[in-house]
N, C-alpha and C positions, 0 to 999 in steps of 0.2 A: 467366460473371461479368460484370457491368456494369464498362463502365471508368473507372466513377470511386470505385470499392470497391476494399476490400483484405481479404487473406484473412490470420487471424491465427490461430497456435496457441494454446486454452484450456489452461486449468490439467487440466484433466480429460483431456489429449492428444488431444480432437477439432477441428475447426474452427471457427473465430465471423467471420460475414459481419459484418465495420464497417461502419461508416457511412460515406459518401459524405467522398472528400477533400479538398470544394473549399468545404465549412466549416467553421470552426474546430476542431482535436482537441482536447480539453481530458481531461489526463488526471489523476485524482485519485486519489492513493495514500493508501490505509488501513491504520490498524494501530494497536496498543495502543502505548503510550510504550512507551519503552528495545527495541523490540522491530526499528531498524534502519531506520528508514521513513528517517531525515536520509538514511544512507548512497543507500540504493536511488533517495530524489528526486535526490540529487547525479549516480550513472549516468546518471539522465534527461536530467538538463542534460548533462551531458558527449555524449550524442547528437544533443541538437541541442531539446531541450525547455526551453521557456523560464518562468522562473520568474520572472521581474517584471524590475525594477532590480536590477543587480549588485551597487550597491553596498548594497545592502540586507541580501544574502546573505552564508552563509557565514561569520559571525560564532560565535567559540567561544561557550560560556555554556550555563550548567546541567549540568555532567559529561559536556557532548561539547564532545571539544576537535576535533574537525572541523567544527562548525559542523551546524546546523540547516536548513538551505537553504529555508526560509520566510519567507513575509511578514507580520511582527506582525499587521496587520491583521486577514488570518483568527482570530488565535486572541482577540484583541482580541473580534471578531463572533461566534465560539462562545462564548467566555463568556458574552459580552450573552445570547446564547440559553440556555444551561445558566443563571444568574444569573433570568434569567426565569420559571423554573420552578422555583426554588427549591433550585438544586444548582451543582457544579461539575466538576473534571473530575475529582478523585478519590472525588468522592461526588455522582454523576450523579443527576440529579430521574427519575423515576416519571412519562414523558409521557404525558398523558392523548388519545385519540386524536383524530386530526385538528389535534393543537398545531400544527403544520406552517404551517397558514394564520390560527393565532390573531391578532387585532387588535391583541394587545400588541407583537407580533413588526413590525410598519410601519414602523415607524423605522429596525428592525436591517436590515431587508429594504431600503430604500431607500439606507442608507448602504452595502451590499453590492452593489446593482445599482451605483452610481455608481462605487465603488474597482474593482470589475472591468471597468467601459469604459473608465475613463481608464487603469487599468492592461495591460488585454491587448484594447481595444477592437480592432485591427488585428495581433492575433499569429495565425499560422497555427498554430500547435500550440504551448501551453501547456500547464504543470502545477502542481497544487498540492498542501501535506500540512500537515495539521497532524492528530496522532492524534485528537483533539475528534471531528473527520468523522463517524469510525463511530458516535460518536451522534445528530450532529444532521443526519446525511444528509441524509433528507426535506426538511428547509430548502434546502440547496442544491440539489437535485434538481428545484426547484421554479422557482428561476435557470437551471439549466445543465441540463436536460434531456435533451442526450446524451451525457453524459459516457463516458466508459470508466474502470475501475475496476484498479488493482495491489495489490493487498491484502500485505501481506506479515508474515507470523507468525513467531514465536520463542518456544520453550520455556516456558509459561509459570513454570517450574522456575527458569530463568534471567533472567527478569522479575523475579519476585520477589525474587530477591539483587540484582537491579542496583537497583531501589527502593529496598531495604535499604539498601544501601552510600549512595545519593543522597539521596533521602527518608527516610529510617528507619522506613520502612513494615513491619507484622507483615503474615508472610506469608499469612494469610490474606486481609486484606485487597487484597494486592496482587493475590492469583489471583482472587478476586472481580470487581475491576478488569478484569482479562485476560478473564472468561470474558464480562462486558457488554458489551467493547468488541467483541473479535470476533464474539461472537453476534449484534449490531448490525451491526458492517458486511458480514458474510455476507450478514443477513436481507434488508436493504437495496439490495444490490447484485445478489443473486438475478436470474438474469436476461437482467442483464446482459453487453456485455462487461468480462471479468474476466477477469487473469490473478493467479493467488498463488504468491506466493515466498515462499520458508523461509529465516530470517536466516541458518542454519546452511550451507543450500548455495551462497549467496553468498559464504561465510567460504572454504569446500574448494573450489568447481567456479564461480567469478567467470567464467570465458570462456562455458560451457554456460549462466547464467543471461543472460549480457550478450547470448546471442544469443537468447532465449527473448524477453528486451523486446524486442529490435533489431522480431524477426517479429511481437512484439505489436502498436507500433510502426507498422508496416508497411512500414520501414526495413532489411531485414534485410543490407541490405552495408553499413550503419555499422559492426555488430558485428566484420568481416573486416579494417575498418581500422585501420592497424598503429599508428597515434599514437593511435586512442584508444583501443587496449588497452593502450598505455603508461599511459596518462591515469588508465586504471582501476588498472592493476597496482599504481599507483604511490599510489592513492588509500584504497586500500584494504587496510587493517595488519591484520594478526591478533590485533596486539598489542591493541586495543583489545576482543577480544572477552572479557572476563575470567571470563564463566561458560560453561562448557557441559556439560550435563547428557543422558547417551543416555536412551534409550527405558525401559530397563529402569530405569534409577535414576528416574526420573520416575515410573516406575507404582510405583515404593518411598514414593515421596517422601511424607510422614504429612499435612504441611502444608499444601496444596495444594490447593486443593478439586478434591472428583471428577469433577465435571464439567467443568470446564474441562482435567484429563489428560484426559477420555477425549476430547474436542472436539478435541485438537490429536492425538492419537493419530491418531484416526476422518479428519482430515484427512491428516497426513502417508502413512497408509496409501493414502488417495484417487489422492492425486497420484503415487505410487509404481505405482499400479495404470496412470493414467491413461498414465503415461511408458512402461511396460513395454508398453501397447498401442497405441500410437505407434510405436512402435520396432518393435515388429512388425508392424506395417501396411506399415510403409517396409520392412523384408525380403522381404515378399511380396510388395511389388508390384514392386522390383527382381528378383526369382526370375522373375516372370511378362512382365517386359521382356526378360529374359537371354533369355526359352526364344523368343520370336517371334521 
């Protein structure tokens, strides 16, 4: 291994050679609304990722009363883009291809080059979320070119009540929602590095996923330190997760379009496969240490 790389566990439980440490990380976390991306950027900051001006952050508003942990601006610059194309974020445009580098976007794109120098021009590892992302990737992608990617999914079962209750979104509509934004930031970030987290095992198993970012990261003794597993313990209520829906009542569920159950199915099973064969790599290879 070069030593100016880091080795990080994928979501798929094999390895992903990073990029080189000595420029900038820039980590960008995706995911459909209400679906926990606030909570998981706020972990990041809590490790030492930095998300702009504090005082900017962590203001309650819109039915999270923990705060957003974002910078207007981006979502200000996704809509310019989404609005460009004739859409927004709950009724996304039909981009035509190569939109990415279209002439109308100059403006969006220069105002976007300039709020990220003055804002993280001299940070060593930054991050940023606003759900928007998973659609208009390719745009940013086109700025920040090695990003690495934390995707993080929830139910889209329980999306769509949390809509309902916020928005009063029919739940069709909402799973529609869910199945373009993740099918976008999958598609998008293919590839890449990426790690995906599930809102639900951050709810049950916060210590096992904090060290999953820690090694994403390439930080993995943040995880092991004892204030900020306070930090998280203490940040992170259960109370706030007010739906949750298993597996089985999800593949019941009438409302819901098919594709987007089987999508988060097809993945949860992914990552279950990925983890079981991880974990078995690390018993055999301590078996085969024991016996030399």
């Amino acid at each position: 291994m070069l030593p100016d790389q880091t080795l990080s566990v994928s979501s798929s439980g094999g390895q992903e050679l990073l990029g080189p440490l000595d420029r900038p990380n820039i980590v960008c976390v995706l995911g459909m609304h209400r679906s926990g991306t606030s909570l998981l950027t706020r972990l990041l900051n809590l490790m030492g990722v930095s998300l702009g001006p504090e005082d900017t952050l962590g203001n309650p508003r819109d039915g999270n009363p923990t705060g957003h942990w974002e910078l207007d601006e981006f979502m200000v610059l996704n809509d310019a883009i989404l609005t460009a194309f004739g859409g927004r974020w709950d009724s996304p445009p039909i981009f035509p291809s190569g939109w990415e580098s279209d002439p109308s976007l100059e403006a969006v794109k220069q105002r976007a080059q300039t709020f990220i120098q003055d804002t993280f021009g001299k940070t060593e590892m930054w991050g940023w979320k606003d759900p928007r992302n998973c659609l208009t990737l390719p745009f940013w992608q086109q700025l920040l070119p090695n990003m690495r990617y934390i995707l993080c999914l929830r139910n889209p079962v329980d999306v769509a009540q949390s809509l309902a209750d916020r928005d009063n979104f029919p739940t069709e509509k909402s799973s529609s929602l869910w199945l373009r934004y993740v099918s976008s930031a999958l598609a998008h970030s293919k590839g890449q590095p990426r790690l995906i987290i599930f809102y639900e095992d951050l709810m049950d198993n916060w210590l096992i996923e904090l060290r999953r970012l820690a090694a994403f990261l390439g930080k993995p003794e943040r995880a092991e330190q004892v204030e900020l597993q306070r930090a998280v313990r203490k940040f992170i209520d259960e109370g706030l997760q007010h739906h949750r829906t298993s597996i089985i009542s999800t593949v019941a569920e009438p409302g819901v379009a098919g594709r987007a159950k089987a999508l988060f199915i097809a993945q949860r099973v992914t990552e279950n496969f990925g983890r079981r064969r991880l974990i078995t790599g690390r018993i055999r290879r301590d078996r085969t240490l024991s016996d030399r």
